[in-house]
N, C-alpha and C positions, 0 to 999 in steps of 0.2 A: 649471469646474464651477459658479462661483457665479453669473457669465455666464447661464451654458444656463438656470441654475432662477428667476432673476431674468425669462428672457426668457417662461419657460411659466408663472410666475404673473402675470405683463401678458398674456398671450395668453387666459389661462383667463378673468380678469377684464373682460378685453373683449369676450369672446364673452358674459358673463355680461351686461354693460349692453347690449349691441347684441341680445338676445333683446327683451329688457323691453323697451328702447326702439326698438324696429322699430313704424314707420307703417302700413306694410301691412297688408292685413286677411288672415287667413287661412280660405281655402274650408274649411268642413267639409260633409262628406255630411248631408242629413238624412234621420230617421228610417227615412218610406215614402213620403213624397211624390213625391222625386224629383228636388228641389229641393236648392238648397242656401243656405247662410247664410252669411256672414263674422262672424266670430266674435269680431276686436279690431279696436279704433275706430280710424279715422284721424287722428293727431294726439290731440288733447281732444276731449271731448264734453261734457255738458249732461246730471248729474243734478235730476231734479223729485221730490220729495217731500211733495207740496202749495203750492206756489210756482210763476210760470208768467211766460212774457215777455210782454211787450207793445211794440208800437208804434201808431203813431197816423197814419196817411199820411189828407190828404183827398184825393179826387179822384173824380169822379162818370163816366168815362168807361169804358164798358163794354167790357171786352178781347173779342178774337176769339175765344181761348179759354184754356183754365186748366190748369195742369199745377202738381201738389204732387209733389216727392220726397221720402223722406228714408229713416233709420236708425231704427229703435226696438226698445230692450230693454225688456220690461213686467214692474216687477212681478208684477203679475197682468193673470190675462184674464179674470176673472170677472164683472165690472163695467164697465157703460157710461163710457167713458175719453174725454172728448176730447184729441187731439192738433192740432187748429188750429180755430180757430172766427175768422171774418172778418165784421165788422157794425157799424151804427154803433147805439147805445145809444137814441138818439130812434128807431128805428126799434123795432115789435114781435119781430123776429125777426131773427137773423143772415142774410149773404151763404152763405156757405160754414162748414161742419161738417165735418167729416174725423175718423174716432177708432177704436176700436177697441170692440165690442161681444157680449159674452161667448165671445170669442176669436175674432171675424170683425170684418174690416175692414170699415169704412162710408165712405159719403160723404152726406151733406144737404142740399142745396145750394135757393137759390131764383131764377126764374127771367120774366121776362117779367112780366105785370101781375098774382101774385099768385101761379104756378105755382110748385110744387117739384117734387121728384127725389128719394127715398130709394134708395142700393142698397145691400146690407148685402150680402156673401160673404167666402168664403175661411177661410181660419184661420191668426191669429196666435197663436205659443208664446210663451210667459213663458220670462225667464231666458237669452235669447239673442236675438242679434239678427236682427231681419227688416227686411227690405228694404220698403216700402210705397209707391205711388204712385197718384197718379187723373192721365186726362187726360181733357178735357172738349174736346169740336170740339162744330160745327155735327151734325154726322152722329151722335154715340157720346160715353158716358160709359163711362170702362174704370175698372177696380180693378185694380191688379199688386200680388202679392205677390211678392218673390224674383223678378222678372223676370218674371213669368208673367201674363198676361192672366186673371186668374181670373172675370172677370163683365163682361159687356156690355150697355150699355141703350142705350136712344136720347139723344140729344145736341140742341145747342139753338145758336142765333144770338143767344138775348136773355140773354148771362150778366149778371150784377149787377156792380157795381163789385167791386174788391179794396180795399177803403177803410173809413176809420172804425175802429174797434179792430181792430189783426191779432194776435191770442195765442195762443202756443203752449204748452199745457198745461191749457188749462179756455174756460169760455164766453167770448164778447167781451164779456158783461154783466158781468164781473170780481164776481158773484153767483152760481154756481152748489155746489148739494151738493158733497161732499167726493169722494161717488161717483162724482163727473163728471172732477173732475182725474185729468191722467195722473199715474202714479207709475211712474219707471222711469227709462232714460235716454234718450239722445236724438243722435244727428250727421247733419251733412249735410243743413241743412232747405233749399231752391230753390222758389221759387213765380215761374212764370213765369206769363207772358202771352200763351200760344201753346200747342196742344194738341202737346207731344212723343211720341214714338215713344219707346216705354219700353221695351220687346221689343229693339228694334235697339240702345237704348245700353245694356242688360245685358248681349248678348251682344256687345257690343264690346269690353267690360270696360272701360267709364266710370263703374262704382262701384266697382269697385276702388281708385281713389285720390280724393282733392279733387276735387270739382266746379271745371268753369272757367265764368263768367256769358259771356254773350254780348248783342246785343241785346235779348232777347225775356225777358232775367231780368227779374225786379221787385227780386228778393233774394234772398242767397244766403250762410248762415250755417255757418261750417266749427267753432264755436265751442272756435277754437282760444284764449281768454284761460286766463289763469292764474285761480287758486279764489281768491276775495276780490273779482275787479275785480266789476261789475255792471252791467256793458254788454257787449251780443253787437255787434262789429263787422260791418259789411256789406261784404260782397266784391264786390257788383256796384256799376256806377258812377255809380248812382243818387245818395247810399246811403239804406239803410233800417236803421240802428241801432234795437236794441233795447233796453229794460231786465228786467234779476230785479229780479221784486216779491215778497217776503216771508221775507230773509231767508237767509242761506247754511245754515241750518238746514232749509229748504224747496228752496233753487237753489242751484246753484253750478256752474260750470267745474270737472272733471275731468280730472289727468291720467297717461298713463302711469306717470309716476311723482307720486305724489301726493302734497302738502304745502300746507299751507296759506300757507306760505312760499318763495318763490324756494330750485330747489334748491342744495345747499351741496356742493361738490365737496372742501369738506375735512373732510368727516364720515369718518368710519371705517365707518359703516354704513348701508345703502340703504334709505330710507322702506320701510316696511313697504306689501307690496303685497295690495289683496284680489283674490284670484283669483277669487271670485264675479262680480267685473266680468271679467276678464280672463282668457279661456278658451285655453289652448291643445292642439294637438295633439304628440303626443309622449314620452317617461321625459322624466321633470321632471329639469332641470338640477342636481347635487347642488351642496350647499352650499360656497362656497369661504370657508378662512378662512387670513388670511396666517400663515404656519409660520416660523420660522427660518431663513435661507441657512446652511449650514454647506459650507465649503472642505474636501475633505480635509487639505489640507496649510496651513489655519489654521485648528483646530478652534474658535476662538473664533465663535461664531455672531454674527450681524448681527440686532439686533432688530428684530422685525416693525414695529417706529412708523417705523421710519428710513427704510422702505420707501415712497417717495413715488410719485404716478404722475399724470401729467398728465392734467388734464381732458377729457375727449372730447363734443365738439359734438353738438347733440342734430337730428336731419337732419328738416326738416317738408317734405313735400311738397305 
């Protein structure tokens, strides 16, 4: 008997860390669009609260074309949000703008000898995640939201460099209003240098898990570190490392299970988790707390502290 209850309170409790700590995102329906959202990050994410990355790449050679993916949960969508702005500072005006603008996704981009491109559609929700991309060819400027082609312009052969400040979360003039930074959170940022097919890799279910780079990446940010460190490592083989500027009050690495410390597998209890980040489907798991093993036939109970239980590996895909 003590056997069996020993083996259903490690089973219960394992089922309880492998919810929490499952990478996978989970499909939920949305509202009426039609569309749908994944709802938990992959690995860590990237919240902004006024604080925004940077890098710093030179290079003057103009790509063939330009493709942004990524993840973003918005605080709000009330206000003009940038989510990537690309430019060099001696210059009067940025390369590329990418952001979210009172709940439609934009792009800004400038082009050839003085030309720009505004497309502003679609609608992003606050408080959950959406899926956002642009590609940019010769032929067509697209906006995807959730996989969806939502707006089409014309497209161009004279894109700008990808160079000079690349930031994620406010202008490249590391100067702009308060109104302008994003606030929310952030996974999954790829900026390639080749116009992709957005459509065909949503329905392949390559957002579904970690991006792989290939040639045509520039960079590719899973920002999978722990909360403290202050560099976003780069996944393609470039690299294009980032830094948080302004503070873990402002940025910081996010994760499943959250600490501001390496976690401790010999706590008695599991960092307190906010479900405002972390949505799922489903009756909520009820609480487990270790009880007594009692023997029939040794009624003397086994205290709950003695009950030890090996650590279990945390799976990143």
């Amino acid at each position: 008997m003590k056997k069996v209850s020993l083996i259903s309170i490690i089973s219960l409790l394992a089922i309880y860390a492998a919810f929490f700590t499952s990478q996978a995102r989970a499909v939920v329906p949305e509202l009426s669009s039609g569309m749908t959202t994944l709802s938990v990050p992959i690995g860590n994410y990237l919240v902004l609260n006024g604080g925004y990355a940077k890098l710093e790449r030179q290079n003057i050679l103009s790509p063939s074309g330009f493709s942004f993916e990524t993840w973003v949960n918005p605080d709000s969508t009330n206000d003009r949000q940038i989510i990537l702005s690309v430019g060099d500072k001696n210059q009067d005006h940025f390369n590329y703008e990418i952001g979210v603008n009172g709940g439609s996704f934009f792009i800004h981009y400038y082009y050839g000898e003085g030309s720009q491109r505004l497309v502003n559609a679609g609608q992003i929700l606050k408080n959950v995640w959406n899926h956002v991309a642009v590609s940019i060819s010769g032929s067509s400027t697209v906006l995807f939201v959730n996989g969806k082609a939502i707006y089409t312009a014309l497209g161009t052969e004279s894109l700008k460099p990808v160079s000079g400040n690349i930031i994620l979360g406010t202008s490249y003039s590391e100067n702009t209003p308060t109104a302008n930074y994003f606030k929310g959170l952030i996974d999954e940022v790829r900026i390639s240098l080749v116009s992709r097919n957005i459509a065909d890799l949503w329905n392949n279910g390559v957002y579904e898990s970690s991006l792989n780079p290939d040639p045509d990446t520039l960079l590719l940010w899973h920002f999978d570190q722990t909360r403290g460190e202050t560099t976003i490592i780069d996944s393609s083989p470039n690299p294009q490392n980032a830094s948080l500027i302004g503070g873990d009050g402002k940025i910081h690495f996010f994760g499943v299970l959250p600490s501001p410390t390496p976690f401790n597998y010999n706590l008695r209890v599991l960092p307190t988790l906010d479900l405002r980040r972390v949505r799922f489907i489903g009756p909520p798991i009820p609480a487990i707390s270790p009880t007594p093993v009692i023997d029939p036939e040794n009624p003397t109970p086994t205290p709950a502290d003695s009950i030890r239980f090996l650590p279990r590996g945390q799976r990143r895909i």
